[in-house]
C-alpha positions as CSV (number, residue, x, y, z in Angstrom):
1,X,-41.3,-0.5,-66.5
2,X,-39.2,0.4,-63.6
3,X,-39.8,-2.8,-61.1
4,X,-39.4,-6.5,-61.8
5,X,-43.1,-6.6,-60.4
6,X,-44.4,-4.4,-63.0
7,X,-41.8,-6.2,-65.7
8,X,-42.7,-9.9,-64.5
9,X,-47.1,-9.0,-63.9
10,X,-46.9,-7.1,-67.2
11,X,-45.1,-10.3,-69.1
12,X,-47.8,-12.7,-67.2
13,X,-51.0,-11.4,-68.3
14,X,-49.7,-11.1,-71.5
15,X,-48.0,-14.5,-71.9
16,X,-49.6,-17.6,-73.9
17,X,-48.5,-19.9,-70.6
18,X,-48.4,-19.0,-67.1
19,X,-46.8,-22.7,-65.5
20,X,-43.2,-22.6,-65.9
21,X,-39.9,-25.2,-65.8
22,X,-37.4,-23.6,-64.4
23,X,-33.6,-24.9,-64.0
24,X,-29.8,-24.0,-62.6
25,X,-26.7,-24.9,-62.0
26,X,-25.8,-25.7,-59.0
27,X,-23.3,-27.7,-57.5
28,X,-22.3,-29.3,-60.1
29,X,-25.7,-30.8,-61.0
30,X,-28.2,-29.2,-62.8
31,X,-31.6,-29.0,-61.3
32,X,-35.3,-28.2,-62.8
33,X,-38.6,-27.4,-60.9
34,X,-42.2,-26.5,-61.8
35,X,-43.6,-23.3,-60.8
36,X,-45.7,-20.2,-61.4
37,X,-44.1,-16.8,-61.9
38,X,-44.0,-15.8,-58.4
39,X,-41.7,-18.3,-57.7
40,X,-39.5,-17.1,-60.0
41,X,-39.5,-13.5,-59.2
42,X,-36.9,-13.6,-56.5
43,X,-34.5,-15.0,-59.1
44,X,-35.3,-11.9,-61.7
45,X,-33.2,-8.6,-62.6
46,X,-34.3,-5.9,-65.4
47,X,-31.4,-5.6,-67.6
48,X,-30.3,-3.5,-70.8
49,X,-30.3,-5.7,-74.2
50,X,-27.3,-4.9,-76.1
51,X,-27.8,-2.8,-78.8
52,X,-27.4,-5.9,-81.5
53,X,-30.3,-7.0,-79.5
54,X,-32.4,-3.5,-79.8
55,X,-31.2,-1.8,-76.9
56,X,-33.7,-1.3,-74.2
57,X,-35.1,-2.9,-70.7
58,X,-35.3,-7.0,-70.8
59,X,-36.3,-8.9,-68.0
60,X,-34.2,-11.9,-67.3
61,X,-34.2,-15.3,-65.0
62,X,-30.5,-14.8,-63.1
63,X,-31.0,-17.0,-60.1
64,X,-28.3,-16.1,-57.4
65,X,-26.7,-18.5,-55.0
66,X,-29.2,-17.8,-52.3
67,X,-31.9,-18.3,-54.4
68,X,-30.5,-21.7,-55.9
69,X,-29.4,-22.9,-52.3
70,X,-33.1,-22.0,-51.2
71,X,-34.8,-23.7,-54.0
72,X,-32.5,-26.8,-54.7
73,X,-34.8,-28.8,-52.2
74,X,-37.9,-28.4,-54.4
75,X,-35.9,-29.3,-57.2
76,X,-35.2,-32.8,-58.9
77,X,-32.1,-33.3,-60.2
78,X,-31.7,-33.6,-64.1
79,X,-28.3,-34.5,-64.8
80,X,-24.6,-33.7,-63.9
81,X,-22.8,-30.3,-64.9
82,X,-20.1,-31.9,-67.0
83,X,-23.0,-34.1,-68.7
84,X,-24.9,-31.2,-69.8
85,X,-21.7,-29.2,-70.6
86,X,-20.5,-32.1,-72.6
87,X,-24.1,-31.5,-74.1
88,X,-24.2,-28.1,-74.8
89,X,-20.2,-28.3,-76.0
90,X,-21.6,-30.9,-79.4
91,X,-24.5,-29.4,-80.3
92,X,-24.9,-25.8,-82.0
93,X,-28.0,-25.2,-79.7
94,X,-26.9,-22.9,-76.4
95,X,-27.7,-23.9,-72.7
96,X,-31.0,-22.8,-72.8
97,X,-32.3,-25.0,-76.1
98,X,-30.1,-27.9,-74.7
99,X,-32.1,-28.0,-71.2
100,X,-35.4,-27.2,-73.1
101,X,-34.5,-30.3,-75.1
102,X,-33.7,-32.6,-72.3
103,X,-37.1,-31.5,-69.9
104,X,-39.1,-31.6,-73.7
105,X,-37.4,-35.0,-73.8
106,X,-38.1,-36.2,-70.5
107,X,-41.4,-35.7,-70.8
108,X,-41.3,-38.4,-73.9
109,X,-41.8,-35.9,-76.3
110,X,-39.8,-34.9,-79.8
111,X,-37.8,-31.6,-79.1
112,X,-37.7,-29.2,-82.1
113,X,-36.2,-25.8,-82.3
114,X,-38.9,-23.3,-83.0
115,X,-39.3,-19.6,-82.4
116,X,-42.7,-19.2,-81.4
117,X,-43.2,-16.0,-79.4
118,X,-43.7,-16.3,-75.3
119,X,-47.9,-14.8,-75.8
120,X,-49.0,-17.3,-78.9
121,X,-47.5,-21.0,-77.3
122,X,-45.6,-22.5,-74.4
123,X,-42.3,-24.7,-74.8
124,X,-44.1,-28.2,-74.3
125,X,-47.6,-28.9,-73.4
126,X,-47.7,-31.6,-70.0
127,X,-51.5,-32.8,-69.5
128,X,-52.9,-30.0,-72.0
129,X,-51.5,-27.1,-70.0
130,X,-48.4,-25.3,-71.2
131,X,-45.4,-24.5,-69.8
132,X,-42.4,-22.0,-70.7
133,X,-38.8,-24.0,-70.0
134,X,-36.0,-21.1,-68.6
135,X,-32.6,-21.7,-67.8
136,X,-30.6,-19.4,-65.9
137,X,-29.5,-16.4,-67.8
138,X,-32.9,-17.0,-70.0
139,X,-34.3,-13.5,-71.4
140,X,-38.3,-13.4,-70.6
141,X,-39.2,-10.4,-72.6
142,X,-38.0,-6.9,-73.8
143,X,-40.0,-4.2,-72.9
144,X,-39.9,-3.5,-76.6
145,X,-41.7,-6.9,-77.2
146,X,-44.4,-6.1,-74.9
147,X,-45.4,-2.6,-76.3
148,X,-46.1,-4.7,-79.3
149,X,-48.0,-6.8,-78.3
């Protein structure tokens, strides 16, 4: 796949959940909004996985200041940086599990850790529809992962 259009349409017929939460830092604050995929698309890059990671093409949510300065209206606020810093800093989980954890938690619901793959379930369910939670720097897919699927 040579296009984050290809990359991101390829990844969304093939995902489990096609509503997303997405969040940033910005500011100092950290912000979350709900969207499709073409929202998001503007804040995606094709990258290369590093070879402890298989090697290869990944597509990855890497919103840059324009983006997050264009977006943060549509956005509500979820918490300070240094609260979710001071988050991230005592728990063994990394960014992306910690904001998973606090939007699965917002939504008054238990957060686990799983690993269930992006095509069989979302992140958290809201009104029986699922969504996947990304943070900035989040990995979508390899393009390994969806030749095998």
């Amino acid at each position: 796949m040579n296009t984050i259009q290809e990359f991101a349409n390829t990844y969304n017929q093939k995902s489990y959940s096609h509503k997303y939460i997405a969040g940033f830092e910005y500011k100092n604050s950290i912000y979350a909004f709900i969207c499709h995929i073409e929202e998001l698309k503007d804040a995606m890059v094709i990258d290369i996985a590093s070879a402890k990671n298989g090697g290869g093409k990944v597509l990855k949510y890497a919103p840059k200041k324009a983006y997050k300065e264009n977006m943060v209206a549509k956005c509500d606020m979820v918490m300070s940086t240094a609260e979710f810093e001071t988050m991230v800093k005592n728990s063994k989980y990394n960014r992306g599990e910690i904001f998973e954890k606090i939007i699965t938690e917002q939504y008054g619901q238990k957060w686990e850790k799983d690993n269930v793959p992006f095509h069989k379930g979302g992140d958290i369910v809201i009104d029986d529809t699922p969504y996947q939670i990304k943070f900035q720097k989040a990995t979508f897919c390899s393009e390994k992962q969806l030749a095998k699927i």
